[in-house]
C-alpha positions as CSV (number, residue, x, y, z in Angstrom):
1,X,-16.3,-25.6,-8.8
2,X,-18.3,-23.9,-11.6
3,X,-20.2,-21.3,-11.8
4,X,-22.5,-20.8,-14.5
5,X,-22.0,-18.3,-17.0
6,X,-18.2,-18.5,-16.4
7,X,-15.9,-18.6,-19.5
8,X,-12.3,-18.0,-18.5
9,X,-11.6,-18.0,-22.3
10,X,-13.7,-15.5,-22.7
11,X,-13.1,-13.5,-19.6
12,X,-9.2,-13.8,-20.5
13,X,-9.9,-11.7,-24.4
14,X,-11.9,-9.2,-23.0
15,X,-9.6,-8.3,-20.1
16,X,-6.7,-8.4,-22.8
17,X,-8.3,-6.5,-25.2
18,X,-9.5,-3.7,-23.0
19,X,-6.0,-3.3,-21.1
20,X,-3.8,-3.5,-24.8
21,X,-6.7,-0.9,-26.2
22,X,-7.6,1.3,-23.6
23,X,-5.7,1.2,-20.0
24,X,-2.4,1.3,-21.3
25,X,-3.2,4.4,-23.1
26,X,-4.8,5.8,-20.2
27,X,-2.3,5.2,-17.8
28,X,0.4,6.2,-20.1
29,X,-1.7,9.6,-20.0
30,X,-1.9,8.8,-16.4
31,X,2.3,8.8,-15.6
32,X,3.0,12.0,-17.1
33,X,0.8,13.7,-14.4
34,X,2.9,14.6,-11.4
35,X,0.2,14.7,-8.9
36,X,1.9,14.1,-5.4
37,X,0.5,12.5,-2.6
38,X,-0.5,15.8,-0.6
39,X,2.7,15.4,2.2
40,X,4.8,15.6,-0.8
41,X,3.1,18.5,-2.2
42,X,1.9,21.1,0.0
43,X,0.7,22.9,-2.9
44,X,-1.7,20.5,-4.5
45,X,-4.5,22.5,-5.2
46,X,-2.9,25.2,-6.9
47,X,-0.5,23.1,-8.9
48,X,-3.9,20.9,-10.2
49,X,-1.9,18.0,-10.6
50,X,-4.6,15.8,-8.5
51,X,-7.7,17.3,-10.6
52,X,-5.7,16.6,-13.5
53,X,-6.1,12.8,-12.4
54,X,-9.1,12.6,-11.1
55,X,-10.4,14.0,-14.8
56,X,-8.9,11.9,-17.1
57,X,-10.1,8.6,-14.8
58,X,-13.7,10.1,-14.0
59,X,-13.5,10.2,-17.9
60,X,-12.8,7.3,-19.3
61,X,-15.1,5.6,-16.0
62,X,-18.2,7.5,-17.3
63,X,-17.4,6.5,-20.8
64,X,-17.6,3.0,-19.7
65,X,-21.2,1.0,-20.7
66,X,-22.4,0.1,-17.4
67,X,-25.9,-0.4,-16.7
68,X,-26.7,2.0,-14.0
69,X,-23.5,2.9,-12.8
70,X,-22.9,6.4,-10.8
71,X,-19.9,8.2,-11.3
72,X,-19.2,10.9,-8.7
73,X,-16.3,13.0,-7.8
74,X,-16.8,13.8,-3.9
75,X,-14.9,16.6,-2.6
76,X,-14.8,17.7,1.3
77,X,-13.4,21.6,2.0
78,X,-9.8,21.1,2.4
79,X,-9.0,17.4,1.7
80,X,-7.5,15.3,-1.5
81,X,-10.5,14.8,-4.1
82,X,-12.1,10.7,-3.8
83,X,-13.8,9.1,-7.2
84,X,-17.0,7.4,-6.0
85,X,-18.5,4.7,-8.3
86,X,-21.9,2.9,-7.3
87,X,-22.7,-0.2,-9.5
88,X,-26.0,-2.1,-9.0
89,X,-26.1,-6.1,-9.4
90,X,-26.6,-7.8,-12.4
91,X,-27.8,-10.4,-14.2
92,X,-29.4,-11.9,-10.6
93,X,-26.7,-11.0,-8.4
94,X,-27.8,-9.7,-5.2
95,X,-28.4,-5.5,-4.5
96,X,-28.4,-6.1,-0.6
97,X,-24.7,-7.7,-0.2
98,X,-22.0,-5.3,-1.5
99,X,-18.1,-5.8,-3.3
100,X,-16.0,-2.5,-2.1
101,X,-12.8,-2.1,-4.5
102,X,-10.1,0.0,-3.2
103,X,-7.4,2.0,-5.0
104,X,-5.3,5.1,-4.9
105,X,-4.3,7.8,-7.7
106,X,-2.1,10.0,-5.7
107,X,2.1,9.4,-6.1
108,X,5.3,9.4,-4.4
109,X,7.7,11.9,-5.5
110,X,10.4,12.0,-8.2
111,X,13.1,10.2,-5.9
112,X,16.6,9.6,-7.7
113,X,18.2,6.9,-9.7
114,X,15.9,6.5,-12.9
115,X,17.8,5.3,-15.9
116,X,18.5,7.9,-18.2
117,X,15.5,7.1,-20.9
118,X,13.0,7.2,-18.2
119,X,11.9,9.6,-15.5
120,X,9.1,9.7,-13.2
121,X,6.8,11.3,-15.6
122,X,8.0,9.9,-18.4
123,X,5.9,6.7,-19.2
124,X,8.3,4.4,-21.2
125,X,6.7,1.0,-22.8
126,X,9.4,-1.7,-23.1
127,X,8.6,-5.4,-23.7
128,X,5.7,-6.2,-21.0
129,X,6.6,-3.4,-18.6
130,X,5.3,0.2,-18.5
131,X,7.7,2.7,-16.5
132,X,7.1,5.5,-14.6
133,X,5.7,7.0,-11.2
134,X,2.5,5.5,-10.4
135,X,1.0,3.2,-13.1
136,X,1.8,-0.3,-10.6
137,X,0.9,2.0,-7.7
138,X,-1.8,2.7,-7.7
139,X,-3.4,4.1,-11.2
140,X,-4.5,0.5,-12.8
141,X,-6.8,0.1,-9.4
142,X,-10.0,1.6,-11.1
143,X,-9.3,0.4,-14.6
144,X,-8.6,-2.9,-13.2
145,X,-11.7,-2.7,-11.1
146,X,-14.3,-1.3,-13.7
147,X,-12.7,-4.1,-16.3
148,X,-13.5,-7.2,-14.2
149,X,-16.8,-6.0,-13.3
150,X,-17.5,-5.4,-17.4
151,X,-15.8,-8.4,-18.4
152,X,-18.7,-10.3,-16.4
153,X,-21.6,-8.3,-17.3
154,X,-20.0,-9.1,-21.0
155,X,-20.8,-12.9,-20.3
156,X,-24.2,-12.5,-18.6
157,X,-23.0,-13.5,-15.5
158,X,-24.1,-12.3,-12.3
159,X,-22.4,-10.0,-9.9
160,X,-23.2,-8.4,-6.4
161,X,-24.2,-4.5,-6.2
162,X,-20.0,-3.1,-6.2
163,X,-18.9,0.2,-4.5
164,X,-15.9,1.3,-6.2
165,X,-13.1,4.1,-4.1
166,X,-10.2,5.8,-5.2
167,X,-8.6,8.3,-2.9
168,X,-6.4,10.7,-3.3
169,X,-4.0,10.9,-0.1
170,X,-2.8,7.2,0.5
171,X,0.7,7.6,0.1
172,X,0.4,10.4,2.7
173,X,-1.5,7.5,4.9
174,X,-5.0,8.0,4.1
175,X,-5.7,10.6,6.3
176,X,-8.5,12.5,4.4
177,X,-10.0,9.1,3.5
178,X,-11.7,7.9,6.9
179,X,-14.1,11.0,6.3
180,X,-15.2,10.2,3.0
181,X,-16.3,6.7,4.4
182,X,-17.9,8.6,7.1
183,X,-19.4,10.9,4.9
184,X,-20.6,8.2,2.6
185,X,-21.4,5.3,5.3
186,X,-25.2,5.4,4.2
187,X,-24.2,5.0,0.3
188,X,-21.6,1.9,1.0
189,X,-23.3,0.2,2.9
190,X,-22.1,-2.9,4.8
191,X,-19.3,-5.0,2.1
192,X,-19.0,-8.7,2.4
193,X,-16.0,-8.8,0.1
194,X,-13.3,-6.1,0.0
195,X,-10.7,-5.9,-2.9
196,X,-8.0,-4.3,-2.8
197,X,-6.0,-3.5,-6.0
198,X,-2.2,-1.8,-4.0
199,X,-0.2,-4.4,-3.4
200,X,2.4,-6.7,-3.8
201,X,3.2,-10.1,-5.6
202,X,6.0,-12.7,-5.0
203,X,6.6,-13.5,-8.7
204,X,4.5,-12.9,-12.0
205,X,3.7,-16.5,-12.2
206,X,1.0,-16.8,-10.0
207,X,-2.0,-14.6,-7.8
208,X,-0.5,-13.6,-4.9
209,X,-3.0,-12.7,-2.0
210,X,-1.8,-10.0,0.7
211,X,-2.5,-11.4,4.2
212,X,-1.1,-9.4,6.4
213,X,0.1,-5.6,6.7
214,X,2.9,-4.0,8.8
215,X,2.1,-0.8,10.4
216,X,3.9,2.6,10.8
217,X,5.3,5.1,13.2
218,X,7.2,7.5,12.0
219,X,8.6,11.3,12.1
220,X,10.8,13.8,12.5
221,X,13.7,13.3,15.5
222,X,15.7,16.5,15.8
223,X,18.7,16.8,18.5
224,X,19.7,20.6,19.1
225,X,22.9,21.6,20.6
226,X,23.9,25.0,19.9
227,X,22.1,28.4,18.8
228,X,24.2,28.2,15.6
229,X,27.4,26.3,14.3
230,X,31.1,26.6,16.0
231,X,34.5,26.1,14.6
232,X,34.9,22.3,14.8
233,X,38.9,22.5,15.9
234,X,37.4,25.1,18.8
235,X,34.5,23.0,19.8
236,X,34.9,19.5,19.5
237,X,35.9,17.5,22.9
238,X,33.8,20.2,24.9
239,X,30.7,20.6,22.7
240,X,28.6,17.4,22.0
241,X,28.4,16.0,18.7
242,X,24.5,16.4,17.5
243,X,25.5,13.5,15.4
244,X,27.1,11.6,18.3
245,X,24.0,12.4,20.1
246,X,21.3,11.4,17.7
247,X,22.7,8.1,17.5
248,X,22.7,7.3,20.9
249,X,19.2,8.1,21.3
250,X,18.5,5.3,18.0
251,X,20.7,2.8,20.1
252,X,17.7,2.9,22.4
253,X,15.5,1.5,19.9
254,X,17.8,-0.4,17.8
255,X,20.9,-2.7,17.8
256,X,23.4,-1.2,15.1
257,X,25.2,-4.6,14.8
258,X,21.8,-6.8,13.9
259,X,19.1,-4.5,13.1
260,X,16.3,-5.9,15.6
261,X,14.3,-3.6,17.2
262,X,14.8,-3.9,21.1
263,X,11.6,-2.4,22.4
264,X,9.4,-5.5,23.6
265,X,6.6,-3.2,23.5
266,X,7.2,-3.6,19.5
267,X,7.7,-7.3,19.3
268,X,4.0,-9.3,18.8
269,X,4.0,-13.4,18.6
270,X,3.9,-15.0,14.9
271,X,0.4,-16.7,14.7
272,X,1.0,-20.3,13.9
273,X,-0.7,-19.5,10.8
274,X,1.6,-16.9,9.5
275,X,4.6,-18.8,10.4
276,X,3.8,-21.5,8.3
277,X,2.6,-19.3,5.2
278,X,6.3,-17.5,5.6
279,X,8.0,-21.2,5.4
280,X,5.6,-22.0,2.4
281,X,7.1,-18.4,0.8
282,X,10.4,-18.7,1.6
283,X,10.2,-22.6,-0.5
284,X,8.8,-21.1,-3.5
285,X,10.8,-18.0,-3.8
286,X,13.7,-19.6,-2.8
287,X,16.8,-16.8,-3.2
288,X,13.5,-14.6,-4.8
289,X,13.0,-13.2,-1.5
290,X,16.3,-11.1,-1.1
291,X,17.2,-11.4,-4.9
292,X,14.5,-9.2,-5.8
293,X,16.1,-6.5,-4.3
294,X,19.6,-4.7,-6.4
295,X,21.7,-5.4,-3.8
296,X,25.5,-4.6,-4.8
297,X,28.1,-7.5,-5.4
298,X,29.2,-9.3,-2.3
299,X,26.7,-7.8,-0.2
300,X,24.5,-10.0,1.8
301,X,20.6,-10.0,3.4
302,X,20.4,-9.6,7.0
303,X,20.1,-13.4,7.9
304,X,21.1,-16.3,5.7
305,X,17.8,-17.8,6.9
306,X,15.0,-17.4,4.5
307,X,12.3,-17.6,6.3
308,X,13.3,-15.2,8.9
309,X,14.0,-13.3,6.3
310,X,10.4,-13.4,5.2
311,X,9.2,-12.7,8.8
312,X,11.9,-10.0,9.1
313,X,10.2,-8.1,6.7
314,X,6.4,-9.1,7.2
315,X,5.7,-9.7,11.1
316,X,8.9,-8.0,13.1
317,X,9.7,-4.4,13.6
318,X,12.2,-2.2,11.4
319,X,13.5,1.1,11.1
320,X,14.7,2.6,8.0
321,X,16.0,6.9,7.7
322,X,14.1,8.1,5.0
323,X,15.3,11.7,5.1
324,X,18.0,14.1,7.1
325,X,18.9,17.6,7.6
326,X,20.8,19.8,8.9
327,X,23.8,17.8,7.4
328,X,25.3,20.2,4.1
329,X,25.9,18.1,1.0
330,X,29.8,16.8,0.6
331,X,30.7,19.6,-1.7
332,X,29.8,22.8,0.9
333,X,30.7,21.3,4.1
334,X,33.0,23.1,6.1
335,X,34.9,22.4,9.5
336,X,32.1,23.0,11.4
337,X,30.1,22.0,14.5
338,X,26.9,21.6,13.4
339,X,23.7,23.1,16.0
340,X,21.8,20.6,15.1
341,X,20.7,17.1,13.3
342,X,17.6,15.5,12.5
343,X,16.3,12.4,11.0
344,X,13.1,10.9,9.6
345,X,12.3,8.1,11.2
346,X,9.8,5.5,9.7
347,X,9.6,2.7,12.2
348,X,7.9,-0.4,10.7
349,X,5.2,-2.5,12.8
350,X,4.0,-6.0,13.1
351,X,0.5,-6.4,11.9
352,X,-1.3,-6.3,15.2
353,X,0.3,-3.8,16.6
354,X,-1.6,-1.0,17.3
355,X,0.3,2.1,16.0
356,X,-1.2,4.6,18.3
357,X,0.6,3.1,21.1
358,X,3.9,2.1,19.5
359,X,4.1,6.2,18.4
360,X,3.7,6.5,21.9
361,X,7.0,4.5,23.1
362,X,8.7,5.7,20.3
363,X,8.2,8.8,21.8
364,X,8.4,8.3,25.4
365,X,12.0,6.2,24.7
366,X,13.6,8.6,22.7
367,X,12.6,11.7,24.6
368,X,13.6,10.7,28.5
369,X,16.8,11.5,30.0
370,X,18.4,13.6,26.9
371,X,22.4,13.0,26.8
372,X,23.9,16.4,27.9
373,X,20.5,18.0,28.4
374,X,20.3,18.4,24.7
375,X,17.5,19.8,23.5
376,X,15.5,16.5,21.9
377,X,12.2,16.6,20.0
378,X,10.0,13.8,17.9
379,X,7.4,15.3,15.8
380,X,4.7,11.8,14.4
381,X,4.0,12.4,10.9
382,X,2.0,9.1,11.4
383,X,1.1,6.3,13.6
384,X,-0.4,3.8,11.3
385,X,-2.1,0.8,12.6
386,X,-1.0,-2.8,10.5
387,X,-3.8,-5.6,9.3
388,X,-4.0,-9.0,9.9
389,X,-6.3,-10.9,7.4
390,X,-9.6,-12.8,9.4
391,X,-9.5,-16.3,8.4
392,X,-10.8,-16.8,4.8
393,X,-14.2,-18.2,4.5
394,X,-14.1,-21.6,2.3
395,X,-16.0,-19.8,-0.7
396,X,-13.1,-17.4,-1.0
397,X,-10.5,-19.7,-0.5
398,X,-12.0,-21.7,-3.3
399,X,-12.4,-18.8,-5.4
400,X,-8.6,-17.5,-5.2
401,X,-7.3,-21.1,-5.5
402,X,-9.5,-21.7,-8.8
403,X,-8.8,-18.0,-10.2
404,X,-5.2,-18.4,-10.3
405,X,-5.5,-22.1,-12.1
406,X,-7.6,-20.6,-14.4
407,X,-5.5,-17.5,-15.6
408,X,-2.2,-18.6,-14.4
409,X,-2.0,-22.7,-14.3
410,X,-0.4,-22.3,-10.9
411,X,-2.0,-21.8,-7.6
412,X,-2.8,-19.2,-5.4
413,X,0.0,-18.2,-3.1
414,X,-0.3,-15.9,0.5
415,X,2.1,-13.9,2.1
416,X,2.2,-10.8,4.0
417,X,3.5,-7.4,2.9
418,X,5.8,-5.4,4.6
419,X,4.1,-2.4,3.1
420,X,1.3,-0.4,4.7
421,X,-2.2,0.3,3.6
422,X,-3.7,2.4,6.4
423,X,-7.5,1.6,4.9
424,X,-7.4,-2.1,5.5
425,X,-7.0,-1.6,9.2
426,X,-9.9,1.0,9.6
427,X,-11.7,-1.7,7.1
428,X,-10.9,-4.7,9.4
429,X,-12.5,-2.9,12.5
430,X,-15.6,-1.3,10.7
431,X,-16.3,-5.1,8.6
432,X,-15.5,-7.4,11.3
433,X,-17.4,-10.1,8.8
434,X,-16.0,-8.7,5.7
435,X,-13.9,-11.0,3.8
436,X,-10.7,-9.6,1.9
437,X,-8.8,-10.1,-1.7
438,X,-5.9,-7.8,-1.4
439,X,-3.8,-8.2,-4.4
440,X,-1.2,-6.7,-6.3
441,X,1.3,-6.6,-9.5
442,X,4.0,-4.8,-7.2
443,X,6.3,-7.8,-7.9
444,X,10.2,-8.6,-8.1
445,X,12.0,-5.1,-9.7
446,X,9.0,-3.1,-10.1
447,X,10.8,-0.9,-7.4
448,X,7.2,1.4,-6.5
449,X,8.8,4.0,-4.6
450,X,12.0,3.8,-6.0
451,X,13.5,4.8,-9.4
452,X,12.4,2.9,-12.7
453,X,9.0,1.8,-11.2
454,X,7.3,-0.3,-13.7
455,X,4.1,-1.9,-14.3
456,X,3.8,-6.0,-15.2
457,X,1.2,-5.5,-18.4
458,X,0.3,-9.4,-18.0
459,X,0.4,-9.6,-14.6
460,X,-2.5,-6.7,-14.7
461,X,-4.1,-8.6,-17.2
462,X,-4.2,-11.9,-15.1
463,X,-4.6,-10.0,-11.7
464,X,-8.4,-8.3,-12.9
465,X,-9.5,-11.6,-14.5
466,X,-9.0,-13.3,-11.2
467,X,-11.1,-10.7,-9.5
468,X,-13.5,-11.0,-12.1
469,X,-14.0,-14.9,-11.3
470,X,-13.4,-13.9,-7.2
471,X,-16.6,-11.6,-7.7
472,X,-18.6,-14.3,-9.8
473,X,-18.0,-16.5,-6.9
474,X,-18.6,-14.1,-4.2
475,X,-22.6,-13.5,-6.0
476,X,-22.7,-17.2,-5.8
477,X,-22.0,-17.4,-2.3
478,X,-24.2,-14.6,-1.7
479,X,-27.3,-16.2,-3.2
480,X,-26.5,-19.3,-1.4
481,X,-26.1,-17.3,2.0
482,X,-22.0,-17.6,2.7
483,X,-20.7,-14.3,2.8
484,X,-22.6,-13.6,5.9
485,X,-24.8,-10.5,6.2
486,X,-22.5,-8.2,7.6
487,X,-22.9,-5.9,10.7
488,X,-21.0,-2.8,11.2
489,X,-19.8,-2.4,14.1
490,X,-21.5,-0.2,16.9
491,X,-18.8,3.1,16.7
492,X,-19.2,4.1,12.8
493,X,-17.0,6.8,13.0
494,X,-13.3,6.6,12.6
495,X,-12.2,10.1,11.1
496,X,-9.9,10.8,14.4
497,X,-7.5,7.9,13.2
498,X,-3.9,8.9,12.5
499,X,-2.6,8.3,9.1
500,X,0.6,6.4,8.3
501,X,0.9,5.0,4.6
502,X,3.0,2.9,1.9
C-alpha cells in the first residue's frame, strides 16, 4: 500500500533531526518544571508551575512554520490551562474530515526512590534515555504531534485539517478537560481519527497500539474508633483495632490470599477478541510481561500463567493502597491505640465497566453493617469509566501494520493498558465512528509514576513517524470516502462526568 508522496527515508531524517535538535532541548527545559497535576498541588496557580509549561510549549508551537496554524491558550475561570492548536489540510487533504491529537503536560509528584544523580526535576540524558518527571508522560505529546504533521507537509504530502489538545489536569483524571471540549465543540468539529500520544509500549522494537483501557474507582476509606488515641496495654482486647477493622471491611472486596476482586458486579466477560490479542502478548513478551517490573529476588508474579497475567492486569479488577494516614512513621510511634486509620483506595476496572456504578458498590459494600458500629466513611476522589477500542477499520489496520514495517522492520502489535486515560472514554461515546491510534513510548523500565522515569529517545523518534504515515493514510482514506463522515452523538455535553486518571 503506497501512498504518493510518501518517503519513509525522508520522513525518518526529519523526525530525527527535529527531535535530536529541538524536542530534546525542549523537554529537557520541560522536566525541570515541577508543575503538578492540580490534585497534587492545590496551589497551582500561585506556584505558576503550569503557566510555566504551557509558555515554553505555546512557544516553540508558534515558532513552528505551519501554513495557517492557530495557536491558542484557552483558559476557563478556575480550571488547569488547555493549548488549542487548529491546523488546516494540506497539499489536497480534506478540511471537512478532522485528525484530533491528544496529550497532557501536567505531572505526577516527586514520589521516592530516584537514583541519586537524578531527581524528578532533574532531566538527566544517558545513552538513549532522558530521565525525569514527565518527558515519557506526557510532555513529547505536542512535539511529537506538531513533528509528524511538519514532517509531511516537508514532503508535499497531503494531510486532513488536525485539531491538536493538550490539557493540563489528566493525571488528576481529566476533570477540567470535558468543558474545554464543550466549550470548543464548534471549533473541533466531528474527528475521524483520534491519536493519542499517553501510553504504553510492550517493547521498543516495535509500534505498540493501546486497545483497551481499565477504569478507576478510587478514594479515601477512613474507619474511626475513638475521639483520640488510648494507652495500647489499657485498651487493646476491649477497644477495636481501627486497623483490625479497616481490613475487614477490604476482605469484602478482596481475597488477601489471591488478589481477585470478589465483587461480580466488577467482573465483565473477555471479548473473544481481547482474549486472543492477550495470548498473542503474552508469546511475544514472553517473561517481558512481569520482568519489566523490579521485582526483588525470589519473588514471584501473581500467576505463573502469562496470559492471565496479561488479562490480570488489562481486563480484571485490582486494588492497589496508594496512600495511608493516621499510621505515625516507625521512628515516633508509641504504644498507642490509634482513633483512627485510613487508606486510599484506587480500585482498577475492566474496560467496560462503567465507573459511575462500580464507585457506587464500592461504596454501598464497604459502608453497610460497620464492625462494632465504627464510624466508617469513603470519600470518591474519582470514578473513571475504562475504553474499549471499536473494531479498526481496514484503512487503519493497514496503516499501523505498514507504519511499524516501515520505521521499525517489525509489525504492529495490540494490547491493552492497565492504565487509565479518562478522555478516551468521553471520546468513544461522543465519536461513536471515530477510529483511534493510541500509542505510547511508556515501555519496559520507563517506570512513569515511579522514581527514574525516563523517556525512549528512538522509540519517540519511531512512534511520531508512524503517526506521520497513520495520518497520510488516514487523508487517503478520507478522499476515497473510508473514514466515514462522523456524527456526534445526540447529547454533546459531557462536563458532569467524574474524573479518575493514570
Amino acid at each position: 500500500m503506497h501512498t504518493h508522496h510518501f518517503n519513509a527515508h525522508q520522513i525518518r531524517d526529519f523526525v530525527g533531526a527535529k527531535w535530536d535538535n529541538e524536542i530534546i532541548p525542549q523537554l529537557v527545559e520541560y522536566i525541570k518544571i515541577p508543575n503538578k497535576s492540580p490534585m497534587f498541588d492545590a496551589d497551582w496557580v500561585k506556584n505558576g508551575h503550569m503557566d510555566r509549561a504551557v509558555a515554553l510549549m505555546e512557544g516553540w508551537a508558534k515558532a513552528q512554520v505551519i501554513p495557517g496554524m492557530q495557536v491558542e491558550v484557552v483558559r476557563l475561570e478556575g480550571r488547569t490551562p488547555l493549548i488549542f492548536i487548529d491546523i488546516p489540510a494540506a497539499n489536497g487533504g480534506r478540511n471537512d474530515d478532522c485528525v484530533l491529537l491528544y496529550g497532557h503536560m501536567d505531572k505526577q509528584p516527586e514520589m521516592t526512590g530516584w537514583d541519586e544523580d537524578k531527581g524528578p526535576w532533574v532531566p538527566v540524558l544517558e545513552g538513549d534515555r532522558l530521565y525525569g518527571r514527565g518527558g515519557a508522560d506526557d510532555g513529547y505529546a505536542i512535539y511529537g504531534s506538531l513533528t509528524a504533521i511538519m514532517a509531511l507537509q516537508a514532503q508535499g504530502a497531503a494531510h486532513a485539517r488536525c485539531v491538536i489538545l493538550i490539557e493540563g489536569c489528566e493525571e488528576s483524571g481529566s476533570y477540567d478537560l470535558p468543558f474545554y471540549v464543550d466549550h470548543l465543540a464548534s471549533r473541533i468539529g466531528k474527528p475521524s481519527l483520534v491519536v493519542c500520544l499517553d501510553s504504553g509500549c510492550g517493547n521498543y522494537e516495535q509500534l505498540w497500539c493501546t486497545t483497551s483501557l481499565r477504569g478507576l474507582a478510587g478514594g479515601n476509606l477512613t474507619v474511626e474508633v475513638l475521639s483520640e488515641g488510648v494507652h495500647s496495654g489499657d485498651a487493646s482486647g476491649i477497644v477495636p483495632s481501627s486497623f483490625r477493622v479497616i481490613r475487614d471491611l477490604l476482605s469484602r472486596i478482596e481475597d488477601e490470599d489471591t488478589g481477585r476482586i470478589l465483587l461480580d458486579g466488577l467482573q465483565v466477560e473477555v471479548p473473544a477478541d481481547r482474549l486472543a490479542q492477550a495470548r498473542k502478548v503474552s508469546t511475544v513478551l514472553g517473561n517481558e510481561v512481569f520482568d519489566k517490573f523490579p521485582f526483588l529476588p525470589d519473588m514471584s508474579p501473581m500467576n505463573a500463567d502469562l496470559t492471565e497475567l496479561v488479562l490480570n492486569r488489562t481486563w480484571r479488577p485490582a486494588l492497589s493502597i496508594t496512600g495511608v494516614d493516621g499510621l505515625p512513621p516507625l521512628a515516633s510511634a508509641g504504644n498507642v491505640l490509634r482513633p483512627f486509620t485510613a487508606l486510599k483506595l484506587s480500585l482498577r476496572l475492566p474496560p467496560t465497566l462503567e465507573g459511575k456504578k462500580a464507585g457506587e458498590l464500592l461504596k454501598e459494600t464497604l459502608l453497610k453493617d460497620p464492625p462494632y458500629g465504627a464510624k466508617v466513611s469513603l470519600y470518591l476522589e474519582k470514578a473513571s469509566t475504562g475504553w474499549n477500542a471499536p473494531a479498526m477499520a481496514p484503512w487503519l489496520e493497514q496503516a499501523i501494520e505498514q507504519s511499524s514495517q516501515d520505521f521499525f522492520s517489525k509489525p504492529a502489535m495490540y494490547m491493552g493498558e492497565g492504565g487509565t486515560i479518562p478522555f478516551m472514554g468521553m471520546l468513544g461515546e461522543k465519536f461513536p465512528g471515530a477510529q483511534f491510534m493510541i500509542t505510547g513510548v511508556l515501555g519496559p523500565h520507563s517506570n512513569a509514576h515511579g522514581p527514574n522515569e525516563f523517556l525512549h529517545i528512538p522509540m519517540g523518534k519511531a512512534v511520531t513517524a508512524c503517526v506521520a504515515r497513520v495520518m497520510a493514510e488516514h487523508s487517503a482514506a478520507s478522499l476515497r470516502g473510508e473514514t466515514t463522515g462522523v456524527a456526534a452523538t445526540g447529547d454533546n455535553s459531557y462536563a458532569d462526568t467524574p474524573g479518575g486518571c493514570c
